[in-house]
PLY file of the C-alpha trace (Angstrom):
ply
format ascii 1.0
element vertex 376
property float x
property float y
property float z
element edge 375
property int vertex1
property int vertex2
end_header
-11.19 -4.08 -41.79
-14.05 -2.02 -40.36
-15.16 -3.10 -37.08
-18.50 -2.72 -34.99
-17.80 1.07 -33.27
-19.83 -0.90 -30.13
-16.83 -3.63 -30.36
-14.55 -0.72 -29.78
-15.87 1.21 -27.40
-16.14 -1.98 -25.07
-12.49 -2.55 -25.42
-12.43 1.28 -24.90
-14.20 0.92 -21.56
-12.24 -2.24 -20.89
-9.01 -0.13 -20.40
-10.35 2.22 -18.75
-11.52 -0.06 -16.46
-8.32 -2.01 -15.92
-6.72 1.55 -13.95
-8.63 0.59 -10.96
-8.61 -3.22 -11.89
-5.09 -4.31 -12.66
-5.68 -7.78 -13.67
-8.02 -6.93 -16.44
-5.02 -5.95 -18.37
-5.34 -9.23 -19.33
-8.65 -9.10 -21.11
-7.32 -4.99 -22.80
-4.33 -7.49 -24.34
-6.33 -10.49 -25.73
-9.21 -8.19 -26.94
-6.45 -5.88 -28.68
-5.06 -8.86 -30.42
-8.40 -10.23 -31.08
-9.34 -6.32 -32.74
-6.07 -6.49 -34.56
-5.98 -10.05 -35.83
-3.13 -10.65 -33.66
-1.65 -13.92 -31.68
-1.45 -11.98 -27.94
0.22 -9.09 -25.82
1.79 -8.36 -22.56
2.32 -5.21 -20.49
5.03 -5.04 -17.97
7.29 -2.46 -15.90
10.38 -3.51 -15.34
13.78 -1.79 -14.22
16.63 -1.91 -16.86
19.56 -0.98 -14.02
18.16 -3.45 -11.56
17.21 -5.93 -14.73
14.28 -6.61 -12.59
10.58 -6.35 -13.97
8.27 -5.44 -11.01
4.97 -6.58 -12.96
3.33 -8.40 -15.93
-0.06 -8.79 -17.36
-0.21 -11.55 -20.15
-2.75 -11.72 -22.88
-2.19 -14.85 -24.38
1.17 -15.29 -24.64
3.73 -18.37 -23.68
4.24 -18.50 -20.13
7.19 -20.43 -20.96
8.98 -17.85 -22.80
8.02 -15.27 -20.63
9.66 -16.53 -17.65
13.17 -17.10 -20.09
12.28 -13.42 -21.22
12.37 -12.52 -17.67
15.23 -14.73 -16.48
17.41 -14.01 -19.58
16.75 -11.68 -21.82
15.40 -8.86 -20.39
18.26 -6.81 -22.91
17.27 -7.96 -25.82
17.48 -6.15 -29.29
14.20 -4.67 -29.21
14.33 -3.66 -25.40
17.53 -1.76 -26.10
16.08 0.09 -29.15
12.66 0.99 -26.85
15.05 2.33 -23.92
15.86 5.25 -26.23
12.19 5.82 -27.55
10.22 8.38 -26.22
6.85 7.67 -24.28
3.74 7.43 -26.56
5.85 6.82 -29.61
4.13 3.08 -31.75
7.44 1.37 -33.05
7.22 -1.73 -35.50
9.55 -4.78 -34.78
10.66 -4.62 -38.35
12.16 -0.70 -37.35
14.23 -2.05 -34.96
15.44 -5.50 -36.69
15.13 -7.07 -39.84
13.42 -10.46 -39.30
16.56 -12.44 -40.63
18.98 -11.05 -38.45
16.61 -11.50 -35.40
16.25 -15.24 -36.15
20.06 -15.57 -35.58
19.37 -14.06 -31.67
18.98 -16.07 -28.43
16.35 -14.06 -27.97
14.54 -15.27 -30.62
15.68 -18.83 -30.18
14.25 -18.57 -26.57
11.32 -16.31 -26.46
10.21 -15.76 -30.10
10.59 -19.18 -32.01
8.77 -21.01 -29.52
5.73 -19.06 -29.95
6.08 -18.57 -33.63
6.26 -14.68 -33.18
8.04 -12.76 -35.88
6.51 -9.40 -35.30
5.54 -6.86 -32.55
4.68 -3.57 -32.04
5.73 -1.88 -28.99
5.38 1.10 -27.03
6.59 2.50 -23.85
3.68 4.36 -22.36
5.41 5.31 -18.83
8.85 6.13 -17.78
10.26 7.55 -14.36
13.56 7.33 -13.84
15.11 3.58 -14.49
11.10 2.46 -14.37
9.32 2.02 -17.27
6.12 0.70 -18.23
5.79 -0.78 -22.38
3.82 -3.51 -23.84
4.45 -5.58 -26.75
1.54 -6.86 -29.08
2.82 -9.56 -30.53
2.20 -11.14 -33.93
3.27 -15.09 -35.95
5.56 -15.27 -38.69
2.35 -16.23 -41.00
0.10 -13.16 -39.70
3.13 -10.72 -40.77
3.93 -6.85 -39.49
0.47 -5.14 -38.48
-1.26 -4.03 -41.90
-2.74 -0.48 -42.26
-6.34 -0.53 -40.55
-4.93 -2.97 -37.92
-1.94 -0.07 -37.43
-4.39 2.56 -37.27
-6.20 1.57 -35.05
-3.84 0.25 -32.59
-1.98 3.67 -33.06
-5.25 5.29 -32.16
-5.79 2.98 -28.79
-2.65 3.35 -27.47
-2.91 6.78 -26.04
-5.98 5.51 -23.91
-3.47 2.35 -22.55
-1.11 5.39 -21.37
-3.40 7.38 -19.80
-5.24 4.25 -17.76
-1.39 2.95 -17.31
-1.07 5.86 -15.68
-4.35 6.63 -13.60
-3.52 3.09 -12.71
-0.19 4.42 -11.09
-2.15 6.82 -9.07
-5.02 4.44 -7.98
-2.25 2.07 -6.67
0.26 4.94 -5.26
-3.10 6.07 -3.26
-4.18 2.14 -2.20
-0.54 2.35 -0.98
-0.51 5.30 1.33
-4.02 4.09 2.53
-2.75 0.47 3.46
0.23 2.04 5.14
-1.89 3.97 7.14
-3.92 1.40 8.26
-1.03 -1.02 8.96
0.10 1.69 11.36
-3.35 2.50 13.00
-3.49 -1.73 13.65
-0.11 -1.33 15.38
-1.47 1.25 18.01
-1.77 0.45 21.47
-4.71 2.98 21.72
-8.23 1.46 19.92
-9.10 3.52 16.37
-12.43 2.38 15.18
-14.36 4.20 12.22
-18.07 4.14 11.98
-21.16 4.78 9.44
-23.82 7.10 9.64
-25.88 3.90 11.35
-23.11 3.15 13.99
-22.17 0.17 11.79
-18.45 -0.60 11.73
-16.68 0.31 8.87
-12.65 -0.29 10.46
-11.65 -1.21 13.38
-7.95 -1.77 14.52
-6.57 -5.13 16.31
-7.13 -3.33 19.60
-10.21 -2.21 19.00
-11.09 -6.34 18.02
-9.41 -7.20 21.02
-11.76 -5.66 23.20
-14.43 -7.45 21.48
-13.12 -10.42 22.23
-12.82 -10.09 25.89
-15.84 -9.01 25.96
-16.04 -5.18 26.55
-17.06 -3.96 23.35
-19.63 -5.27 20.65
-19.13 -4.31 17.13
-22.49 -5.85 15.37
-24.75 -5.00 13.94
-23.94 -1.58 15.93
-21.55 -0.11 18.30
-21.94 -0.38 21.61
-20.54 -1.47 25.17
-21.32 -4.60 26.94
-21.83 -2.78 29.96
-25.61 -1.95 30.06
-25.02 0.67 32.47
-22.55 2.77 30.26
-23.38 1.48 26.74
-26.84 4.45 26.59
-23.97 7.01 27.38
-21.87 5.58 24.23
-24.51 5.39 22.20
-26.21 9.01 22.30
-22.35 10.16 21.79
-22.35 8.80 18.73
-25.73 9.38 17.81
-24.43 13.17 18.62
-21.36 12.62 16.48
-23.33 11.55 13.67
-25.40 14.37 13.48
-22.87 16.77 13.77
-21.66 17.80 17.35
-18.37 17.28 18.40
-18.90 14.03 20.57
-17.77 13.13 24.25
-15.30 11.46 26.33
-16.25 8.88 29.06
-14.40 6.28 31.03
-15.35 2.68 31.85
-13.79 0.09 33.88
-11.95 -3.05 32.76
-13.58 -6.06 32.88
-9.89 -7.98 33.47
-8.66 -5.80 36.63
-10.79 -2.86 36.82
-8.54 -0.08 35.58
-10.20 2.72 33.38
-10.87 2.94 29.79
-10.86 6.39 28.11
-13.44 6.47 24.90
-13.37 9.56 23.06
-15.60 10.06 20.25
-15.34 12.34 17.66
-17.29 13.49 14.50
-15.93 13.17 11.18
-16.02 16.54 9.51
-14.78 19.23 6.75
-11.27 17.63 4.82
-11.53 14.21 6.84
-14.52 13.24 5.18
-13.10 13.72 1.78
-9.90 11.76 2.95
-12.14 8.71 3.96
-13.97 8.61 1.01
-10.74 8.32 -0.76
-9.54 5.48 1.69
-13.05 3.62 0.65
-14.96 4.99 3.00
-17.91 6.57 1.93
-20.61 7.22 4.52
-17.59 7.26 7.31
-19.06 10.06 10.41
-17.42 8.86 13.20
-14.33 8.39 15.20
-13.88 6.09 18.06
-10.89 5.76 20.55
-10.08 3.89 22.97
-7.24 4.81 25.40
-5.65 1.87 27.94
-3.15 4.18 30.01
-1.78 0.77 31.22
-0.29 -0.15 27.70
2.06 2.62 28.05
4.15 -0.09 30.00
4.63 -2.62 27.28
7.24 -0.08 25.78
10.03 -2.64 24.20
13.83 -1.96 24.69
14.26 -3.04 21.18
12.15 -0.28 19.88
13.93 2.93 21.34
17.65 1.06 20.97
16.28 1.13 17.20
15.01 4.33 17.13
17.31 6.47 18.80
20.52 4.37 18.67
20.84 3.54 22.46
22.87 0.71 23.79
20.45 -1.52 26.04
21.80 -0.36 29.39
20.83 3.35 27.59
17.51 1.99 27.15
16.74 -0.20 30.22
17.68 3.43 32.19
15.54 5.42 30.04
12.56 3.15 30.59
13.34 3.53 34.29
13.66 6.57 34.84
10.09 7.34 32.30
7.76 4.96 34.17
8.34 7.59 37.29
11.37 6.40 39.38
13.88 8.71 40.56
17.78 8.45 40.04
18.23 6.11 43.37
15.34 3.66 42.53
16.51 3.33 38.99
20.07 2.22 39.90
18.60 -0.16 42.36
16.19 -1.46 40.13
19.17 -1.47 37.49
21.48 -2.79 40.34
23.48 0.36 39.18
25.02 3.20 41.16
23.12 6.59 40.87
26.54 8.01 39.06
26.35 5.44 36.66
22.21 6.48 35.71
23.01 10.22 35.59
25.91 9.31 33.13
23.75 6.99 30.89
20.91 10.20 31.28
23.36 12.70 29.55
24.35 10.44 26.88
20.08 9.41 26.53
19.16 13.22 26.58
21.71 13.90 24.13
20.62 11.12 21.51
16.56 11.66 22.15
16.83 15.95 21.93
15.62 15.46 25.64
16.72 17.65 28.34
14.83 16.20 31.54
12.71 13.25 32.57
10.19 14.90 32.09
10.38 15.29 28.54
11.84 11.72 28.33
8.41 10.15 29.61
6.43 12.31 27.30
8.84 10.99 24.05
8.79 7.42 25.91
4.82 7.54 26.15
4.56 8.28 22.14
6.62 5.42 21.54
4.18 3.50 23.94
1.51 3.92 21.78
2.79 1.97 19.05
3.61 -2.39 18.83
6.76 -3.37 17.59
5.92 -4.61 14.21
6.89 -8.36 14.81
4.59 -8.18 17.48
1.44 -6.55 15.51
0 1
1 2
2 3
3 4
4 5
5 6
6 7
7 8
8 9
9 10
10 11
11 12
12 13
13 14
14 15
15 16
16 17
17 18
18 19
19 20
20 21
21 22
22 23
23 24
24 25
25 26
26 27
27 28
28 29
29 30
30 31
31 32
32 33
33 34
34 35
35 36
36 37
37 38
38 39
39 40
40 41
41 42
42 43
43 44
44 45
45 46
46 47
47 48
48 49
49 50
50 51
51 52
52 53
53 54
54 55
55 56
56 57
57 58
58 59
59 60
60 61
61 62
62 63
63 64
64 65
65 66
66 67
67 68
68 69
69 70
70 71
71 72
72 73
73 74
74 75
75 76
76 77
77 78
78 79
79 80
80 81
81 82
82 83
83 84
84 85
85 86
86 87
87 88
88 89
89 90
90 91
91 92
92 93
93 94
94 95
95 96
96 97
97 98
98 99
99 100
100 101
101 102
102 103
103 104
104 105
105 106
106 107
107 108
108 109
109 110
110 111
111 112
112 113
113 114
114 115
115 116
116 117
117 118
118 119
119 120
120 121
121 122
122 123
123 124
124 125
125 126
126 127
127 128
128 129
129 130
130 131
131 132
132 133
133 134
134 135
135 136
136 137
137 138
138 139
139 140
140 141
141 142
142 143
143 144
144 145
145 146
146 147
147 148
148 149
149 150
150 151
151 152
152 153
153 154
154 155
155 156
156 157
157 158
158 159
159 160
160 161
161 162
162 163
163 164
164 165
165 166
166 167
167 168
168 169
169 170
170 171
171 172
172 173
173 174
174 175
175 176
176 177
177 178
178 179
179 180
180 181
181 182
182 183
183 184
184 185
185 186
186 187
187 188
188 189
189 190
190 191
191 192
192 193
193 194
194 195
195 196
196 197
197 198
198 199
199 200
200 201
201 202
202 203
203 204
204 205
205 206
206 207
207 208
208 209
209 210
210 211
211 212
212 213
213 214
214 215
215 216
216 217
217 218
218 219
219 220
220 221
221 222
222 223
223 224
224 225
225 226
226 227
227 228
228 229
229 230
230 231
231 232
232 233
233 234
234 235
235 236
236 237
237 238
238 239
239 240
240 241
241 242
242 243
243 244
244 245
245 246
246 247
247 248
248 249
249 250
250 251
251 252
252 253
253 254
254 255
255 256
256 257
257 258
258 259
259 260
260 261
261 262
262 263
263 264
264 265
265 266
266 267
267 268
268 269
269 270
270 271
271 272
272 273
273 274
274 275
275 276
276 277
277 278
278 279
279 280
280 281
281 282
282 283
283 284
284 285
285 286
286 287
287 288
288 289
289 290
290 291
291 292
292 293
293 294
294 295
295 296
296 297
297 298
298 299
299 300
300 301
301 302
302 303
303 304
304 305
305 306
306 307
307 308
308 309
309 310
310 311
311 312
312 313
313 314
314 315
315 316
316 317
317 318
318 319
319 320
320 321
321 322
322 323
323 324
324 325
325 326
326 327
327 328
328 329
329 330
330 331
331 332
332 333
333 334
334 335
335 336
336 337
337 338
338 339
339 340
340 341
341 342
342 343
343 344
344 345
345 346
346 347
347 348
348 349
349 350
350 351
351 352
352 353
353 354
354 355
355 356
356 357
357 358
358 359
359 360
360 361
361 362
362 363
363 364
364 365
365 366
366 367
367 368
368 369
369 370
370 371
371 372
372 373
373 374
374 375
């Protein structure tokens, strides 16, 4: 069997390709199979102490019998023999089990017969812990155990699965971290907006589109404030920002009651650059905030009780006394005496590493600048 070296090299390029593109495992399988003469593969990781597999790519192979695989038979003969294998290492079905005393297995009766397989070779090509990563290429009773080219060549293609298997891990540990991120900067109170070297969006938080939609920003094609008497002042801050200089601060007034916006704009510069690349952004040169001192108050009770154990009178008293009132107006607020608020203070101090009120409505503001997650 000698095959087209520009046949291989696009299956080559094809796994390769799948570490940023996880679905075209898919295509890597069936084109392996189709290289080797065989019926079909799958890749999957899966958990053997949690009998739990966390993901599958299927190249051809029974749907049917996967699922019982997966429901059933997740210890089969063949999985317990590859537990013990090390990474890297090509094992033939045949190694593990002699074809006769598979058929008498409901793991052949289930997953196997069905699909006329009879053969496989397998290979675990990550492992972490309880997690590992194999695939199985899977082959009928009538095509027989892999002969010697097909072997060969498999053997030489299945160090280049690992090592996209596992550039794939990084890809998606990175996406991961990135989409946490930004799941956290579309919780913030405060407005985060990222911008291109032509004042084009390139992210911009749920506050950010918030103001948009009432009508104080506009995001397209360009940045820039509704207001024509502030937007010039926006603008040649970020036209400074994008050329290099630090940026600005300004203030503008609410269109809904009047109180003040803070926008602070700010270049992008030395290690951040290289850190938005990474998160997909490419030409990213600018930072936009937008501080409204006035969310501070939406602080919920249910956030602090969570985060620092309080009970809710704890909390209700800590908000209290954080938004500015003294001991007096807190317990009438509260309709609580002021010996009851200086007793829930000590036992609030104690639990938030606080030691006045002071440093309780700077820890209280933090918390401000965050939504609850049910209510992001």
């Amino acid at each position: 069997m000698i095959l087209p070296s520009e046949r291989i090299e696009k299956v080559l390029d094809l796994i390769y390709d799948a570490a940023a593109e996880n679905d075209l495992w898919r295509d890597v399988l069936t084109a392996i199979a189709d290289l080797t003469n065989s019926q079909g593969g799958i890749l999957f990781g899966f958990s053997f102490l949690k009998q739990a597999v966390y993901f599958d790519y299927n190249g051809r192979l029974n749907e049917e019998c996967k699922q019982a695989f997966q429901e059933r038979h997740l210890m089969n003969p063949w999985a317990i023999y590859m537990e013990k294998q090390p990474v890297g290492r090509l094992v033939m079905s045949d190694e593990i089990m002699e074809l006769d005393n598979l058929q008498r297995t409901p793991f052949y009766d289930e997953v196997l017969r069905p699909q006329e397989v009879g053969h496989s070779a397998l290979m675990a090509i990550a492992r972490k812990e309880d997690f590992a990563a194999a695939f199985n290429l899977c082959r009928t009773l009538r095509q027989g155990p892999l002969k010697a080219e097909e072997l060969r060549l498999l053997e030489w293609l299945s160090p280049h699965m690992g090592r996209s298997a596992a550039l794939g891990f990084r890809i998606d540990g990175y996406r991961s971290l990135r989409d946490a991120a930004f799941e956290v900067l579309d919780r913030l109170f405060d407005g985060v907006a990222i911008l291109d070297r032509k004042a084009r969006i390139l992210f911009a938080n749920e506050t950010v589109r918030a103001l948009e939609t009432e009508g104080m920003l506009r995001l397209r094609p360009t940045v820039a404030l509704a207001s024509s008497s502030h937007s010039p002042r926006l603008t040649a801050m970020i036209k400074a920002a994008i050329s290099g200089a630090p940026g600005g601060i300004m203030s503008i007034p609410r269109n809904a009651d009047g109180h003040l916006l803070t926008l602070t704009v700010s270049s992008i510069r030395g290690k951040d650059l290289g850190r938005m690349s990474d998160a997909g952004f490419k030409d990213a040169a600018v930072f936009l905030f937008v501080v409204d001192p006035a969310n501070r108050r939406s602080i919920s009770s249910e956030q602090i009780m969570d985060g620092y154990k309080l009970t809710q009178a704890e909390a209700r008293v800590a908000l209290a006394v954080s938004s500015g009132l003294n001991v007096s107006e807190a317990g009438r607020l509260l309709n609580l005496s002021p010996n009851t608020i200086k007793t829930h203070l000590r036992r609030i101090y104690a639990k938030t590493a606080t030691e006045s009120q002071v440093e309780l409505a700077m820890l209280m503001t933090a918390v401000g600048t965050l939504r609850p997650p049910a209510e992001a």
